[in-house]
GUKE-878963 format. One record per residue (C-alpha): x, y, z; residue number from 1. Coordinates in steps of 0.05 Angstrom, whole numbers. Example, Ala and Ser with C-alpha at 12.3 -4.5 7.8 and 13.67 -1.06 7.14 Angstrom:
2
[[246, -90, 156], 1]
[[273, -21, 143], 2]
***
This chain:
216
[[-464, 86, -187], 1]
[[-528, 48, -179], 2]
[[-567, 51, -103], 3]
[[-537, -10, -80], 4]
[[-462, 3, -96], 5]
[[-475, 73, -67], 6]
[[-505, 39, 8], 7]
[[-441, -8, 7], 8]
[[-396, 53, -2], 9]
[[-418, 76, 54], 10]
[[-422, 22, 80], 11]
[[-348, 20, 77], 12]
[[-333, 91, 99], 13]
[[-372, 70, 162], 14]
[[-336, 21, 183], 15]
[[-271, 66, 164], 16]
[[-296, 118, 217], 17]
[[-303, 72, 266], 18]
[[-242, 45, 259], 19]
[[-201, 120, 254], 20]
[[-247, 143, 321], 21]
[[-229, 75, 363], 22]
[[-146, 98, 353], 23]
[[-157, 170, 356], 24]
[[-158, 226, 411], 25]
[[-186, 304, 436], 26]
[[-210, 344, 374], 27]
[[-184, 299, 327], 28]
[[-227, 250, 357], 29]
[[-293, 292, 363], 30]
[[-288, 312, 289], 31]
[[-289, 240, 270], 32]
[[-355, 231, 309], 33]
[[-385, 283, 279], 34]
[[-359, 256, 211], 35]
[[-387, 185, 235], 36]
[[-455, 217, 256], 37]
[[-465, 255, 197], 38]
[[-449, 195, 140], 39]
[[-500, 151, 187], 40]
[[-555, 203, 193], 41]
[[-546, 216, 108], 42]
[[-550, 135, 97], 43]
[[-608, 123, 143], 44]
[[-644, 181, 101], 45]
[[-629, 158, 38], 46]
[[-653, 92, 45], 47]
[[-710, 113, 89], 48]
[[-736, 163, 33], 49]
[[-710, 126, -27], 50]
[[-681, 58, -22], 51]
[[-732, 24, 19], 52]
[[-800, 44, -9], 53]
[[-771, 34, -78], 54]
[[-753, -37, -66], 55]
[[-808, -59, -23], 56]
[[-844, -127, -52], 57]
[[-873, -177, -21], 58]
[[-807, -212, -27], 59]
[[-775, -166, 6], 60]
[[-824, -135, 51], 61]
[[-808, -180, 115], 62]
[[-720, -148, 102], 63]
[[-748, -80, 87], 64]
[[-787, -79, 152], 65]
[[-738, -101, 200], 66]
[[-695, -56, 165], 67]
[[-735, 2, 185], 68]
[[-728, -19, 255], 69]
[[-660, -30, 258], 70]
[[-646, 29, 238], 71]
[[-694, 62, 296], 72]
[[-650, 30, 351], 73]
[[-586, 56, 314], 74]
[[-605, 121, 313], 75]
[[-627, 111, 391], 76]
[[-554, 90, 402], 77]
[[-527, 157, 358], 78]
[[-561, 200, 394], 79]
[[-539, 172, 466], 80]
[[-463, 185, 435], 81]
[[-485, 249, 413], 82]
[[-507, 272, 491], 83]
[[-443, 240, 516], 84]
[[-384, 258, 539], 85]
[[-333, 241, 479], 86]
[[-276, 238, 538], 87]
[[-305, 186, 586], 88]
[[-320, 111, 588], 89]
[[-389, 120, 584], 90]
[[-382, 145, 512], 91]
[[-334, 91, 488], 92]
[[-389, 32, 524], 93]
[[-447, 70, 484], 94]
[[-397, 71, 418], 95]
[[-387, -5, 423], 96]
[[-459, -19, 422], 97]
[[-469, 38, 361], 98]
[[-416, -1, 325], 99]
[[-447, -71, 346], 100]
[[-519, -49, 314], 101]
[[-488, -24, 254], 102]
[[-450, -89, 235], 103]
[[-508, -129, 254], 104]
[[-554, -88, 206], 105]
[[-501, -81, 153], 106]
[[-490, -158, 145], 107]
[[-564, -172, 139], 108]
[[-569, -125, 87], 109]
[[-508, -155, 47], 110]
[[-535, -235, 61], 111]
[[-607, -222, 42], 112]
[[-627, -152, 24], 113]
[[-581, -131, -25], 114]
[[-587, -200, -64], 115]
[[-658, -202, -70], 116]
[[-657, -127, -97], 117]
[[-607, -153, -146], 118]
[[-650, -200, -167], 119]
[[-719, -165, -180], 120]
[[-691, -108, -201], 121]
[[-645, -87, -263], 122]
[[-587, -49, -265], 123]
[[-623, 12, -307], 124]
[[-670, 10, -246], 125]
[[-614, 13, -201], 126]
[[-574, 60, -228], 127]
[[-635, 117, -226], 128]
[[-653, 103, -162], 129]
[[-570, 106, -142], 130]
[[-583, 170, -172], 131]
[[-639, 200, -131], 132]
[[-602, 182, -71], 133]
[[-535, 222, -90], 134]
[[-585, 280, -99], 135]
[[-608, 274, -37], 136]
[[-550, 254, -9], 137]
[[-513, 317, -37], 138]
[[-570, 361, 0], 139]
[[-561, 336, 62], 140]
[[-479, 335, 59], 141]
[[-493, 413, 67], 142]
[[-523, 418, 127], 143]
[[-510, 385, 196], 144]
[[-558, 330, 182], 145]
[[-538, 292, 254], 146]
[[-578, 350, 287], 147]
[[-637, 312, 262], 148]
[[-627, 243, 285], 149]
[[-653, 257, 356], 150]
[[-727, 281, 326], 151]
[[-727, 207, 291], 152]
[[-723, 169, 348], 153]
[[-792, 164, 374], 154]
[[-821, 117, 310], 155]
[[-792, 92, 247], 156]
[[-807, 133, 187], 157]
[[-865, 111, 149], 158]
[[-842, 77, 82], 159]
[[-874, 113, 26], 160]
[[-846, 108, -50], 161]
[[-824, 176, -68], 162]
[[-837, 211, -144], 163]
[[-772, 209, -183], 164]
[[-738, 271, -163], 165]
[[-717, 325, -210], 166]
[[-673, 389, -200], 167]
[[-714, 426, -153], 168]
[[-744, 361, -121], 169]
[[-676, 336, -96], 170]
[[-666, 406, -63], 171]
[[-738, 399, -29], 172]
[[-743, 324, -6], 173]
[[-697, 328, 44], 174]
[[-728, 394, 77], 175]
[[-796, 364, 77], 176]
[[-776, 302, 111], 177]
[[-743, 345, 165], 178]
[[-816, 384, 177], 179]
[[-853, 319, 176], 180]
[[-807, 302, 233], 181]
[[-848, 372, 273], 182]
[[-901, 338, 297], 183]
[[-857, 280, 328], 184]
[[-816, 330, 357], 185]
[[-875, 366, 394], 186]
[[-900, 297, 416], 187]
[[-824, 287, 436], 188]
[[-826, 346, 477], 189]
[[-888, 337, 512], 190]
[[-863, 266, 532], 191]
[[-802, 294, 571], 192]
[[-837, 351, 597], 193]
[[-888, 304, 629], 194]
[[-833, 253, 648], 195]
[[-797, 307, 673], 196]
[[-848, 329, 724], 197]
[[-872, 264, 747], 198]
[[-805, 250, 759], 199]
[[-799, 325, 804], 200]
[[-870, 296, 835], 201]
[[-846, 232, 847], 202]
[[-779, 246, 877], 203]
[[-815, 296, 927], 204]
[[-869, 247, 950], 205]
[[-810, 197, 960], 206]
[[-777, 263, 1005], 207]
[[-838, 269, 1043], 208]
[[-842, 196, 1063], 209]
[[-769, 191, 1084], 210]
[[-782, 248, 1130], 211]
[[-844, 220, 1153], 212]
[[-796, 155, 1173], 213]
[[-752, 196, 1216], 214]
[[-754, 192, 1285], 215]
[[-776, 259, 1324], 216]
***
């Protein structure tokens, strides 16, 4: 299966998720999430480590780009399902605009991505780049790889053409990516701590003033 008949598999399964979570209920319902999750967390990676650098041109540089950054706001999105309550309307508002992203993204891929690929690129290319991305996709099918989406959120990953991965490669990739994501999770964590306590300042000082306001 070459890389672009692989994306529009999943492409299809995503849209299949969607459709089984928007009919279903309780556990059943919450497994398909996490099925959902995962498969979008796995084809963000794979294009992010594989797909995209590899096809980057100057014809395509302008797609590949806003690619990049679609995919930061859908994995924004994911991870406000992820903190939310599968059982209230919140969740099912926050799912709408998860799904709404992903269409949008998905058909400007398949109008003017996906042909341009097909047409600066052969099908032998194709086909062993479709391959490094099963490799890494079969790596990351073994974890929990939605856990990760969270640390991604704060920039889009930088697009940088990987070597051609062989056995022990396609085990490694996909761990190195996840420690490259460290240092964007310590920035992450300073951000809320600091947010968090100008927020604690903040809401006292606001205290203080109300109470100044009161009459004796």
């Amino acid at each position: 299966m070459d890389a672009i008949e692989l994306l529009e598999t999943q492409h299809r399964d995503v849209d299949a998720l969607f459709a089984r979570l928007e009919r279903a209920a309780g556990k059943a319902r919450a497994q398909i999430f996490d099925d959902l999750a995962d498969l979008l967390a796995i084809h963000a990676s794979i294009e992010e480590l594989h797909f995209y650098p590899a096809v980057k041109t100057a014809a395509t540089e302008d797609n590949v780009e806003r690619s990049t950054e679609e995919h930061l706001g859908i994995k924004r999105k994911l991870s406000l399902c992820m903190g939310t309550s599968i059982d209230g309307d919140k969740f099912d508002e926050r799912l709408r605009a998860l799904k709404e992203e992903v269409q949008q993204h998905v058909g400007e891929e398949r109008a003017e991505l996906f042909p341009k690929v097909r047409r600066l690129f052969d099908g032998d290319q194709l086909e062993a780049l479709g391959q490094e991305m099963t490799s890494t996709m079969a790596e990351l099918q073994q974890g929990r790889p939605r856990f990760d989406v969270p640390l991604q959120t704060i920039a889009p990953m930088p697009l940088t053409e990987l070597p051609q991965q062989g056995p022990i490669s396609s085990r490694l990739m996909p761990r190195i990516s996840r420690l490259l994501t460290l240092p964007l999770q310590a920035i992450g964590i300073v951000r809320m701590a600091r947010d968090l306590a100008q927020g604690f300042v903040d809401g006292v000082r606001r205290g203080l003033q109300r109470s100044r306001k009161r009459p004796a």
